[in-house]
N, C-alpha and C positions, 0 to 999 in steps of 0.2 A: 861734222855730221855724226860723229858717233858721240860726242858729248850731247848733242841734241835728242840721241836716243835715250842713251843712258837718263836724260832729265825727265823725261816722256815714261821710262819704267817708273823711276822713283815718286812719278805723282799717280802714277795706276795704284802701286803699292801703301801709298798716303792713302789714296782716297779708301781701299778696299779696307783697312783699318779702321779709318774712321767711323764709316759704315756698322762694321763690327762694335765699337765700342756704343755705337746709337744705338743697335738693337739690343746691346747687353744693357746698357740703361733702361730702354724701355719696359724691358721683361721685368728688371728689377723695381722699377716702379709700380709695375702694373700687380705684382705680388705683393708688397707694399698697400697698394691701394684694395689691394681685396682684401686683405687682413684687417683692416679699421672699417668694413664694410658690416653691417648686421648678419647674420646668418642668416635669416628667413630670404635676406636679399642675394648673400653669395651661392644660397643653393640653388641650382635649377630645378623649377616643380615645372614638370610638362603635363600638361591637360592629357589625362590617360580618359575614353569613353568609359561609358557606365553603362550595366545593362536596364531596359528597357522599365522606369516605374521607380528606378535605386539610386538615386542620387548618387555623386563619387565621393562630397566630401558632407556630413552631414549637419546640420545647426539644428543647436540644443538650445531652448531656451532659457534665458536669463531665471537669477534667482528672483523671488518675488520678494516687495517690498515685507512682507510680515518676518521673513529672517533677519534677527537683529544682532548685533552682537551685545552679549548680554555678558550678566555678571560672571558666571562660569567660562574660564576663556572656552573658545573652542578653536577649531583649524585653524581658521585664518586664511585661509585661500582663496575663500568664495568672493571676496569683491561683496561683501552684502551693501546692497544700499541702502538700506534702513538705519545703516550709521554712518556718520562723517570721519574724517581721520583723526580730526580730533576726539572721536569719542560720546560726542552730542549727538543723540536723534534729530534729523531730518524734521523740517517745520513742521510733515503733515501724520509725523510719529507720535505717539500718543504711549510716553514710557510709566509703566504702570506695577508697583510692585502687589504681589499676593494680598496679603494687610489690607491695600486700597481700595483691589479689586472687592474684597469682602467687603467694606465699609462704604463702600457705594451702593452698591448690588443689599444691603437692609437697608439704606436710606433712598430710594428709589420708587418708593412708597408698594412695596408686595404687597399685596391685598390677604395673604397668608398673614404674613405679621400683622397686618391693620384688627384681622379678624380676632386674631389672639390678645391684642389687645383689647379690642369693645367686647370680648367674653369676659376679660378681667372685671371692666368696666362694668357690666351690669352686675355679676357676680359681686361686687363690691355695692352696688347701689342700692342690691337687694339686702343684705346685711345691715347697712343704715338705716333702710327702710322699717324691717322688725326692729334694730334696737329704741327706734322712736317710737315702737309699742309699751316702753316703759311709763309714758310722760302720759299726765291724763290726754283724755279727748274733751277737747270743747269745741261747742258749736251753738248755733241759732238756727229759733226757727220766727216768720212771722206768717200770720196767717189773715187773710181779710176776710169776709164771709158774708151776703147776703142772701135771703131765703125771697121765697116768692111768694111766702104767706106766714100772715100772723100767727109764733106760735102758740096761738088762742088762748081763752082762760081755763087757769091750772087751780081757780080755790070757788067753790061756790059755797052760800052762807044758806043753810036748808031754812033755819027757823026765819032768817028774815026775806025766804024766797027772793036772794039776786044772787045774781053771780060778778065774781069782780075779778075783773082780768087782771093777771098778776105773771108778768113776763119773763120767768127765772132766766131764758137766752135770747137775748135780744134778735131780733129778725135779720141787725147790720151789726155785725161783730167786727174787730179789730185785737188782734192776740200777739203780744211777744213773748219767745222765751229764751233765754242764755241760758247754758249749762253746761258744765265740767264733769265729765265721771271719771274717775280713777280707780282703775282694777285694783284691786289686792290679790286674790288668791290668783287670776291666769297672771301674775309675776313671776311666778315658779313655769309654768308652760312659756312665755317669752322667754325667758332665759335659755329653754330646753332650744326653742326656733329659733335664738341667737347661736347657740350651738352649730345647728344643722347649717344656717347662712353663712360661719363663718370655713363650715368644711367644704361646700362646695365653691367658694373664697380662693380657698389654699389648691384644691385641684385647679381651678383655672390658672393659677399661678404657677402651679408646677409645670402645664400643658404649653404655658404663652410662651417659654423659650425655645421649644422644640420647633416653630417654623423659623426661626433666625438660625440656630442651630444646621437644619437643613439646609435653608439658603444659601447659611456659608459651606457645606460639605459640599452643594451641587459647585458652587462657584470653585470650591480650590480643586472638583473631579478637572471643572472645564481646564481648569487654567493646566492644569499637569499634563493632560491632555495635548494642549495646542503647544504647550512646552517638547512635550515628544514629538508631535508631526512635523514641526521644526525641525527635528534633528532628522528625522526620518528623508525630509525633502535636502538637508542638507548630504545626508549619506548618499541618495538617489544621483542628485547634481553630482558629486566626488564619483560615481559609476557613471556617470556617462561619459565626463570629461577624462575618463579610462578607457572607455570605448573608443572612443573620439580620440583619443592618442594611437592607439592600435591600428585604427584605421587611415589614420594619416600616415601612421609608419610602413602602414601595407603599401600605400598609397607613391610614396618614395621610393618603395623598392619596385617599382614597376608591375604591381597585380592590377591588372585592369577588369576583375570581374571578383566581387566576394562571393563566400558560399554560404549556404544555406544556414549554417550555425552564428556566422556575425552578421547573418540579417535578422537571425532571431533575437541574439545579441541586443542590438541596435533599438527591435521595437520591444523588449522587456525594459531598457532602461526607459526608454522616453515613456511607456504605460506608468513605469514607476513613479518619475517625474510627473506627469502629470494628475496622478492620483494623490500622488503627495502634496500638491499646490493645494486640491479640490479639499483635501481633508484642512490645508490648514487653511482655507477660506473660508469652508466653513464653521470651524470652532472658532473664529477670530469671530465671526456674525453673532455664531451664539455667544459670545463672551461681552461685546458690545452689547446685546437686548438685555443680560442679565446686570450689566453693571449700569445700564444710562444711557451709554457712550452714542453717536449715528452709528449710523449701518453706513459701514466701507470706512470707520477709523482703522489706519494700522496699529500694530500693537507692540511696542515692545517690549517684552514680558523678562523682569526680573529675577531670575532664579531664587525661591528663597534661602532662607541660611536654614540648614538643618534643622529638623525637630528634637529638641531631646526636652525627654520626659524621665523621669525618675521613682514612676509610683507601684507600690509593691503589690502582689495580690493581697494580701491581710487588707491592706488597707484599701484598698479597690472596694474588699469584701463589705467590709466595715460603712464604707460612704454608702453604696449601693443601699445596705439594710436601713438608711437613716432618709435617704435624699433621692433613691430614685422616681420618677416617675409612677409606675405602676406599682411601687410601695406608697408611697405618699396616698395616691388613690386610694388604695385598699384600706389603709390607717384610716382616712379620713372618711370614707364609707361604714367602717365599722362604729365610726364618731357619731355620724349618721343614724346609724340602728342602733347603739343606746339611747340616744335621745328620742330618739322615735318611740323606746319601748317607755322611757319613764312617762313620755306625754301621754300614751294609753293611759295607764296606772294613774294619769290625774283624771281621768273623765270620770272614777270613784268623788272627788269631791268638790263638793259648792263650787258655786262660780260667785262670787259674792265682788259688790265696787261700792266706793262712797258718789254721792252723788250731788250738786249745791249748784243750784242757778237764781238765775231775778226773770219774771215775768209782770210783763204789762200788758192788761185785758181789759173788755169792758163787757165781755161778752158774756158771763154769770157774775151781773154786776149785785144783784141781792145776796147772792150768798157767801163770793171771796172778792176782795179786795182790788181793788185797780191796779194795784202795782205790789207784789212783795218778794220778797226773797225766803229762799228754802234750801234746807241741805238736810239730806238722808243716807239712808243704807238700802242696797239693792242685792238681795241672792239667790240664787235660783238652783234647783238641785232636780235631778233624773229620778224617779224615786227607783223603778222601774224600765228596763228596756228590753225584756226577753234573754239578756244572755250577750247581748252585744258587746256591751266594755269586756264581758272576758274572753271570749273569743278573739276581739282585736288586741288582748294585751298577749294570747299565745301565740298569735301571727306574727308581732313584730318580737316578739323573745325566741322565736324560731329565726327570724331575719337576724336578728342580732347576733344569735352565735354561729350563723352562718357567716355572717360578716368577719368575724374574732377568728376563727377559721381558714377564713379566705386570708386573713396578714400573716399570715402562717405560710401555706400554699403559697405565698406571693415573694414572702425573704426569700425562702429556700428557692425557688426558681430564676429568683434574680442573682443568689449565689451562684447557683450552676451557670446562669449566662455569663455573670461578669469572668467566672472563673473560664470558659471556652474562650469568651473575647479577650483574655488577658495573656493565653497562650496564644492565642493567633497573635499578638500584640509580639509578644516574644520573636515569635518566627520571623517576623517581617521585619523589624527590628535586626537579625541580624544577617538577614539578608540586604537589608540597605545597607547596611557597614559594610559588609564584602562587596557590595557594587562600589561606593564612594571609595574602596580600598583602589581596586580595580584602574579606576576614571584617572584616581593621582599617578596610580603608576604608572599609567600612559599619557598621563601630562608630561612628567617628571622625562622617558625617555624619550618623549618628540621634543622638549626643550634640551635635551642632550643633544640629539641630531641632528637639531631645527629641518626635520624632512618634512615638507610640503607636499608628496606624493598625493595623488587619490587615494591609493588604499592606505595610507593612514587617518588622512583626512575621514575616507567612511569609515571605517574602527573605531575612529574615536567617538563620530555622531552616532553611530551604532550605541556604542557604551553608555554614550552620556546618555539615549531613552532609556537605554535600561535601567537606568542610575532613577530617571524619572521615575518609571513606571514603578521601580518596588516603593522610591517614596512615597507615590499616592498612595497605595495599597496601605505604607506601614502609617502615617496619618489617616487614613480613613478605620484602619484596625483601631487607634487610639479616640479618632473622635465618635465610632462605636460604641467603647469603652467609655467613653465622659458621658455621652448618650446613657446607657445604663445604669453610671452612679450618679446621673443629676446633675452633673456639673457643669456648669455653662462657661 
């Protein structure tokens, strides 16, 4: 009996052990097993209410395809889908660098460029046109003729009382004539009108590069442009997705109601966000209509490599007085009014041409021949005109040295422009250098950290417009400046 007890405690005491060592196992598994668990899944998130119009946890919308990852690295956080991991734009991405964009956008057929060049065009037609006043003129005439009556008799004989019809012009005539005249003395006045066609020649030529010119400034404002609202939308997205942290964090710690400053919070960043999309949707549309592309290509836009130029004011000065535009004009105007004035000063002398043709007539068949040939001399001279030729030679020697005048007035203001545009040139110049200073050394310490935050991520898209915007500026200072000396 009491061995029967005794065996009775020692299996209570078994079992109560056992027991013990199951549930010490289980804890320790179950610790174990939350430990290789994800976080999102070992935290408890409890559905806390929200007040009434305020969502609890809020969705931002995705970036938009126009954010690509380009040449200049950027964050790297956003997930952009306009690139693959490998690095390749997306089939319906359309990668396009500055260069391209301009090279499309003048072969696109501008009706600016078309027009500059058919001013070239005529302007040059017209020049060919007076210099083929050096070469004689030839031409023909023929003429047929019938009359509706005899033209009667022209001889009567008194003493022998008759009259005998003698018909010096036939009633049915038939007339040819060829002939060549060749000016001599207006060869001096052609020459002067070869002058003038070939000055206003050279203005259309100077003029024709200024709408390519343009085209391309409008197209590199675009593209810098949709380069920064890129960054801008990226900076926006890096603030919301800081919001959106903060408010999850609130969210964990049990606040079931936000205040009035992260609701204001909330709708600044998503206004931002969606203002930033709207901008770069729309400079994407205009970047498409100026270079070709449909409307709704995305784009992604290649950063380009810095600008560097190396040109001095002297010599800025220098091209300007030889090649600008509105010098070239003025030179070639004043080209203009001396020739203008020597052509006066020849309306003093003869107009004198040799002249040689062959005529076949029948039609003064008694007195010239049926068919001959002739060559003469032809001159003609004003004797008299009241005072005209010298009034018009003091009009145009008053234009003239107005003109001589004007290329005066014209260096010297193009001095002064180029030399304002070549300090703004300066300034901006090194204000992009201190931005691209700026951009590396905040490359350089986020690749020390490798920190993916928001706020470095928007600091650095921040930067990198900045980095944009003085570029545009210090390129559009410079191609001001080629604008002024001519340079295409």
């Amino acid at each position: 009996m009491l061995q029967r007890s005794k065996r009775v405690r020692m299996l209570q005491v078994g079992c109560r052990q056992s027991f013990f060592a199951f549930a010490i196992w289980l804890t320790y598994s179950g610790i174990v097993t939350a430990q290789d668990l994800p976080s999102a899944i070992s935290r408890l998130n409890l559905p806390l209410p929200a007040p009434t119009g305020v969502p609890l946890k809020i969705k931002f919308p995705p970036a938009p395809g126009a954010i690509a990852n380009n040449a200049v690295p950027l964050s790297g956080s956003l997930g952009s889908p306009s690139t693959s991991e490998s690095g390749n734009p997306p089939a319906d991405t359309h990668r396009i660098t500055l260069a391209e964009a301009q090279q499309m956008a003048t072969e696109a057929g501008n009706p600016m460029i078309r027009l500059g060049q058919l001013q070239v065009e005529s302007a040059k037609q017209h020049r060919l046109g007076v210099q083929s006043m050096y070469f004689p003129n030839i031409g023909g005439q023929l003429e047929n003729l019938h009359f509706n009556k005899n033209t009667g008799p022209v001889l009567t004989l008194n003493r022998l009382g008759a009259t005998v019809p003698v018909n010096i012009i036939r009633r049915d005539q038939t007339a040819f004539n060829f002939s060549a005249v060749q000016p001599i003395t207006p060869l001096f006045a052609i020459h002067q009108l070869v002058k003038i066609a070939g000055a206003d020649e050279n203005i259309a030529r100077s003029k024709a590069g200024m709408p390519v010119a343009e085209i391309a400034s409008n197209v590199e404002k675009n593209y810098f442009d949709l380069l920064v609202a890129q960054r801008e939308l990226i900076s926006s997205e890096a603030e919301t997705r800081k919001i959106e942290a903060k408010w999850l964090s609130a969210s964990t710690a049990g606040v079931t109601s936000i205040s009035a400053e992260q609701e204001k919070d909330i709708i600044n960043v998503k206004k931002a966000v969606v203002l930033s999309r709207s901008k770069v949707e729309e400079l994407s549309a205009s970047l498409n209509e100026m270079i070709g592309l449909p409307n709704g290509t995305k784009l992604e836009l290649v950063p380009p490599e810095p600008l560097v130029e190396d040109m001095s004011l002297s010599e800025a000065t220098d091209i300007a007085g030889k090649a600008s535009p509105e010098v070239v004009e003025a030179e070639q105007t004043a080209v203009k009014a001396r020739a203008g004035l020597k052509l006066a000063k020849m309306q003093y002398f003869p107009s004198a041409a040799i002249v040689g043709g062959y005529t076949d007539q029948n039609a003064i068949g008694v007195i010239l021949p049926r068919s001959f040939t002739y060559i003469g001399f032809i001159a003609t001279y004003t004797v008299f005109d009241f005072g005209k030729r010298e009034h018009g030679v003091k009009e145009v020697s008053a234009q003239a040295e107005a003109a001589d005048l004007a290329v005066q007035l014209t260096k010297t203001k193009a001095a002064a422009e180029v030399k304002s545009s070549y300090l703004e040139l300066e300034r901006s110049r090194q204000l992009v250098q201190l931005a691209r200073r700026m951009v590396s050394a905040t490359k350089v310490v986020e690749a020390s950290y490798k920190s993916e935050s928001p706020d470095v991520e928007s600091a650095t898209a921040k930067m990198e417009a900045d980095m944009f915007r003085t570029e545009l500026e210090y390129r559009q200072a410079y191609a001001r400046l080629k604008t002024l000396i001519g340079s295409k």
